[in-house]
N, C-alpha and C positions, 0 to 999 in steps of 0.2 A: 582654047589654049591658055596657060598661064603661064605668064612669062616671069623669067627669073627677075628683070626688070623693066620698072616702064616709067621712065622719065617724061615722056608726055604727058602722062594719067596724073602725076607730082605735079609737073607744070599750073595744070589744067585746073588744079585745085586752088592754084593760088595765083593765077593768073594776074587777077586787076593789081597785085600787090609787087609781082613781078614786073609788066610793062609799066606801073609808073617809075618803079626807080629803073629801069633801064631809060627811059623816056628824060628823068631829071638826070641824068648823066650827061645824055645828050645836048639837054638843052643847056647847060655849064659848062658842054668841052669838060669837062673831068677826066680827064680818060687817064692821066698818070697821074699817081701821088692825088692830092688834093683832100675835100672833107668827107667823102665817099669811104675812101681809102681809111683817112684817119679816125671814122666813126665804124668801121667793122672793126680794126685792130685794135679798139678801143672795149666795144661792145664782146671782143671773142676773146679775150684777155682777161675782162668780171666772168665771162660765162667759166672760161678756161680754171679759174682761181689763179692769177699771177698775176705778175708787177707788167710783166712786158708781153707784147705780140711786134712779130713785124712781118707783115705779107712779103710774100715770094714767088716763083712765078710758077712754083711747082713744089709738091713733096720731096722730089728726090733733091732740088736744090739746096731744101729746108735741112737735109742733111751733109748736103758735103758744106754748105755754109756753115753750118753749128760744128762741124769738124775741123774746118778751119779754123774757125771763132776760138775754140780750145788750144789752139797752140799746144797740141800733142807733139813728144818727145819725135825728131825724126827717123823713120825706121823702126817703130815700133809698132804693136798689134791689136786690131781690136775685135774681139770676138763678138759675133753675130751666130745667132739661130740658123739650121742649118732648112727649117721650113718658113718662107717667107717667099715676098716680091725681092727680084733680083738688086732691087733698090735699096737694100738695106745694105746688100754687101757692095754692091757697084761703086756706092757712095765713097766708101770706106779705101778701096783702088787708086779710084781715080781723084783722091784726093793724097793719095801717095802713101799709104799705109797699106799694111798686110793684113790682110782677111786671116781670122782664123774660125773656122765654122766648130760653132759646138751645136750637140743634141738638143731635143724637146722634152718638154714632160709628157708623160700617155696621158692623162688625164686631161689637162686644160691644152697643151700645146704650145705654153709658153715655154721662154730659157729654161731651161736645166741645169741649175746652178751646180749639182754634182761634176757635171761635164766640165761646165765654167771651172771649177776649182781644179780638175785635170790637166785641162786646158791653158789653165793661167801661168806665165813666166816671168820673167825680169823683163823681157820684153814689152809686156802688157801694157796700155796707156788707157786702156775704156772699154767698158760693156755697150753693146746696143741691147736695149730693152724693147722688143718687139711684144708692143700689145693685140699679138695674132686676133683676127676676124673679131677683135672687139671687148676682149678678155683680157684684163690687167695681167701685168706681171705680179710674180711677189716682190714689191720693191722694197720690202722691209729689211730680206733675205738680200736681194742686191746688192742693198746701201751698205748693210753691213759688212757685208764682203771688200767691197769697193772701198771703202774708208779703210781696213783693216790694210789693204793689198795699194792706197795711194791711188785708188783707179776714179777715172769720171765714168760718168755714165749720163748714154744718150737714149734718149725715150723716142722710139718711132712710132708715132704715136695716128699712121696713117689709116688707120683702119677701126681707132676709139675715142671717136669725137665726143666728149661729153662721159665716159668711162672712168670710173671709182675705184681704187685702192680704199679700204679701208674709210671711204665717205670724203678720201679726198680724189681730187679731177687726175687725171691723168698729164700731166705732159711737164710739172708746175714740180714733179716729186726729185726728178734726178738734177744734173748739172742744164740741162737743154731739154727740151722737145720740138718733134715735127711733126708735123699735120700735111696732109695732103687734100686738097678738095677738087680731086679728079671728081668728074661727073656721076659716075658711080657711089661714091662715100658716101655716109650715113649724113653729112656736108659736103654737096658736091657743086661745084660753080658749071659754069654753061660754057666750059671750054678746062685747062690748065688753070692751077692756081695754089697756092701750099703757103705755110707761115709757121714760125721759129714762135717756140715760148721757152720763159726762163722768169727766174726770178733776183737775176743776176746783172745788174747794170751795167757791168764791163762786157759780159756776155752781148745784154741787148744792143749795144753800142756798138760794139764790135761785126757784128752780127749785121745790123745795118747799114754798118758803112761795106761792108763786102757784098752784100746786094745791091749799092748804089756807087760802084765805079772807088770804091774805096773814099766816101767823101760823107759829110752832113750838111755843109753849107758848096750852093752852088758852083764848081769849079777850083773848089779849095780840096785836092785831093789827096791827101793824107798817104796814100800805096795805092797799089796796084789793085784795084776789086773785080767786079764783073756785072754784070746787067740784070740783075733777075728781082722782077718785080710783082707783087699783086695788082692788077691794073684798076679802071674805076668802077668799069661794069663787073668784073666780075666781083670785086667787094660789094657793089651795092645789092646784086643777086645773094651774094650769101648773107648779109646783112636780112637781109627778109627770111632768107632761109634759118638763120639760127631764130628765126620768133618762135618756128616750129618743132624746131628741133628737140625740144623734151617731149614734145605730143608726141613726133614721130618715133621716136623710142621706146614710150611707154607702147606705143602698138608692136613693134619689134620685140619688147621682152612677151607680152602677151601672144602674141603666134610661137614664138618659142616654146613657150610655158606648155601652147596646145600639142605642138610638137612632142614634147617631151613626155605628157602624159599618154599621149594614144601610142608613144613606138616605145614605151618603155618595158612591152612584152614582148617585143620581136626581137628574140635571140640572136639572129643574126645581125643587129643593127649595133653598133657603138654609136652611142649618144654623146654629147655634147658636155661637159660640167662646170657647172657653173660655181668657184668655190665661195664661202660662206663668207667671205670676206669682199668680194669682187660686186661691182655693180660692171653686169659684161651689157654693151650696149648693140648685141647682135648684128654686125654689122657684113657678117653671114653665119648661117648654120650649118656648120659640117658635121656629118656624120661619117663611118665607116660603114663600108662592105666589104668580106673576102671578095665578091663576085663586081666589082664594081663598075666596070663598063659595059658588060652585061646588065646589069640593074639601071644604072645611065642609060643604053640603047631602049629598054621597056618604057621607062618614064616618059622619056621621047616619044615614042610611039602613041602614048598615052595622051599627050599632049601636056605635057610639065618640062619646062625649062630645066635644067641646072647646069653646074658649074662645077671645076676640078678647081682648087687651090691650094696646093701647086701637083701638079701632074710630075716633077723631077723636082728632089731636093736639089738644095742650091750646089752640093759641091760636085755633084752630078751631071751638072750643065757642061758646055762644050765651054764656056765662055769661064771656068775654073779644074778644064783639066791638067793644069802644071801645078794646082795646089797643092802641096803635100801637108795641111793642116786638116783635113777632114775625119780623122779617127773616131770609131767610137757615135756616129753621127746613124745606127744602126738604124733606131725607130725613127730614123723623119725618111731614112729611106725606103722603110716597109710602108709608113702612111702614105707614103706618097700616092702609092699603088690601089689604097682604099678610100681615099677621099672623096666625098661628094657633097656638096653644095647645095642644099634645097631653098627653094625661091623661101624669100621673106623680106619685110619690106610696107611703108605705109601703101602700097597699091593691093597686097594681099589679102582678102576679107577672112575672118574664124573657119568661116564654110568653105574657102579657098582648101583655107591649112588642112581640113579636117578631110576631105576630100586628097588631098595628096597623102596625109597619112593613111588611109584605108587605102589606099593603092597602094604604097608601102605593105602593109600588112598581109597583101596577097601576092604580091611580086617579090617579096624578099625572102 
């Protein structure tokens, strides 16, 4: 079998470098705040290109914190992609704002800025810039908009750890960014775990005092905030982990690359695009099929893992049937229905890939 992932096989490789910094966590009682903490946010801040990082206790916190941190107009709207984790849009709710879902591009699957510009009202207060499965947005395109229209713009940036606009990092371009280092990510911690970037002092300030109880020095509480923290293990885990993390990428575009050459005669298949501008940091590869759970059940059978992301566009879900902003949202709901996910990943070897693509080649 090959699995779509194997966080073991990761482990396993970097084991001795793993148990000691769990080990020196340990033996310092580190476990909140502390130099742990303060040397990843440090270290994924230069990697990131920004002024600031502040861990948090999760991705999706990283955005209704950075939502709140904006001081957006109350009652107004910010439009999200309508192909994403529900976290893009959830954030946006349940921090008191109105979802308004726009379309995707067919090509890479980022925002749809045509949509965005249908979509935009007096209303508006912010774009979420979703750098889907690891694919920049055009933030050139964005910014421009966004500055023209008065708008911020929020980079959710959980899915493109280390990903390039134009030769710059991703998270560091808009008003905020979030990261997520769910265990799964291209950065993934050994439990929960996610952190806010910006290049914007009042932002980072702000930003940190709402993930620490509304405060910066002990007991001196400034408002109202809430608890969400990066702890010490799991910073000292990713701290080891970002040593790797360009290695492990450059192998992620490399199986891509293999991918892309051997299915790039099977007519049936929509591939992937990568545009000439983007450093996409694969952090999966979807492709399309009209037949696609059919082609999923074969692969299975086969013994190859994969993955649907997302099986129901977002305004599809149960959890936004009183939306009435979803118009026009046409193509995330036909991909919805063709997506598939092919294993990729530093546990994947050439021969892995190339073996799943000649399976492709005769099952599609």
């Amino acid at each position: 079998m090959i699995k779509f992932l194997d966080l073991y096989k990761q482990y396993q490789s970097i084991k001795q470098d793993i148990d000691s910094a769990i080990m020196g966590v340990i033996k310092d009682s580190a476990f909140i705040g502390g130099k742990y903490l303060h040397q990843f946010e440090s270290n994924f801040s230069e990697y990131q290109e920004v002024s600031y990082c502040i861990g948090v206790g999760n991705g999706t916190d990283a955005l209704e914190i950075s939502i709140e941190a904006l001081e957006l107009p109350k009652e107004s709207e910010i439009i999200v992609p309508a192909n994403s984790f529900i976290a893009s849009a959830e954030a946006v709710s349940r921090s008191g704002y109105t979802v308004v879902f726009c379309d995707i591009r067919p090509d890479d699957y980022t925002i749809c800025m045509d949509d965005v510009r249908r979509k935009t009202s007096v209303k508006t207060s912010a774009i979420m810039a979703v750098h889907l499965y690891g694919h920049p947005c055009n933030m050139e395109e964005i910014l421009q908009f966004a500055g023209h229209n008065n708008l911020k713009v929020i980079e959710d940036c959980a899915q493109a750890h280390g990903a390039e606009y134009k030769g710059k990092k991703v998270g560091g371009i808009g008003d905020i960014g979030c990261f997520s280092f769910y265990p799964g990510k291209n950065l993934g911690a050994y439990g929960d775990g996610g952190a806010i970037v910006t290049n914007n002092k009042f932002l980072a300030n702000k930003a940190r005092m709402i993930a620490n109880h509304g405060r910066i020095e002990k007991y001196n509480h400034e408002f109202e905030g809430r608890n969400s923290r990066l702890d010490g293990l799991q910073a000292a885990i990713l701290d080891v982990k970002l040593k790797y993390l360009d290695e492990w990428t450059a192998h992620r575009i490399n199986i891509a690359d293999i991918y892309l050459d051997q299915l790039s005669k099977v007519g049936t298949i929509t591939l992937p695009v990568r545009q000439r501008w983007a450093k996409h940091v694969y952090h999966l590869f979807v492709i399309r099929h009209p037949k696609r759970d059919v082609l999923l059940s074969k692969l299975k059978e086969s013994g190859i893992q994969c993955g649907i992301h997302y099986p129901i566009a977002l305004p599809d879900l149960p959890a936004y049937r009183n939306i009435s902003t979803a118009e026009n949202c046409e193509f995330s709901r036909k991909v919805a229905k063709e997506l598939l996910s092919l294993p990729i990943g530093e546990h994947i070897s050439a021969k892995d890939t190339e073996r799943i693509a000649e399976l492709l080649e005769i099952l599609a």
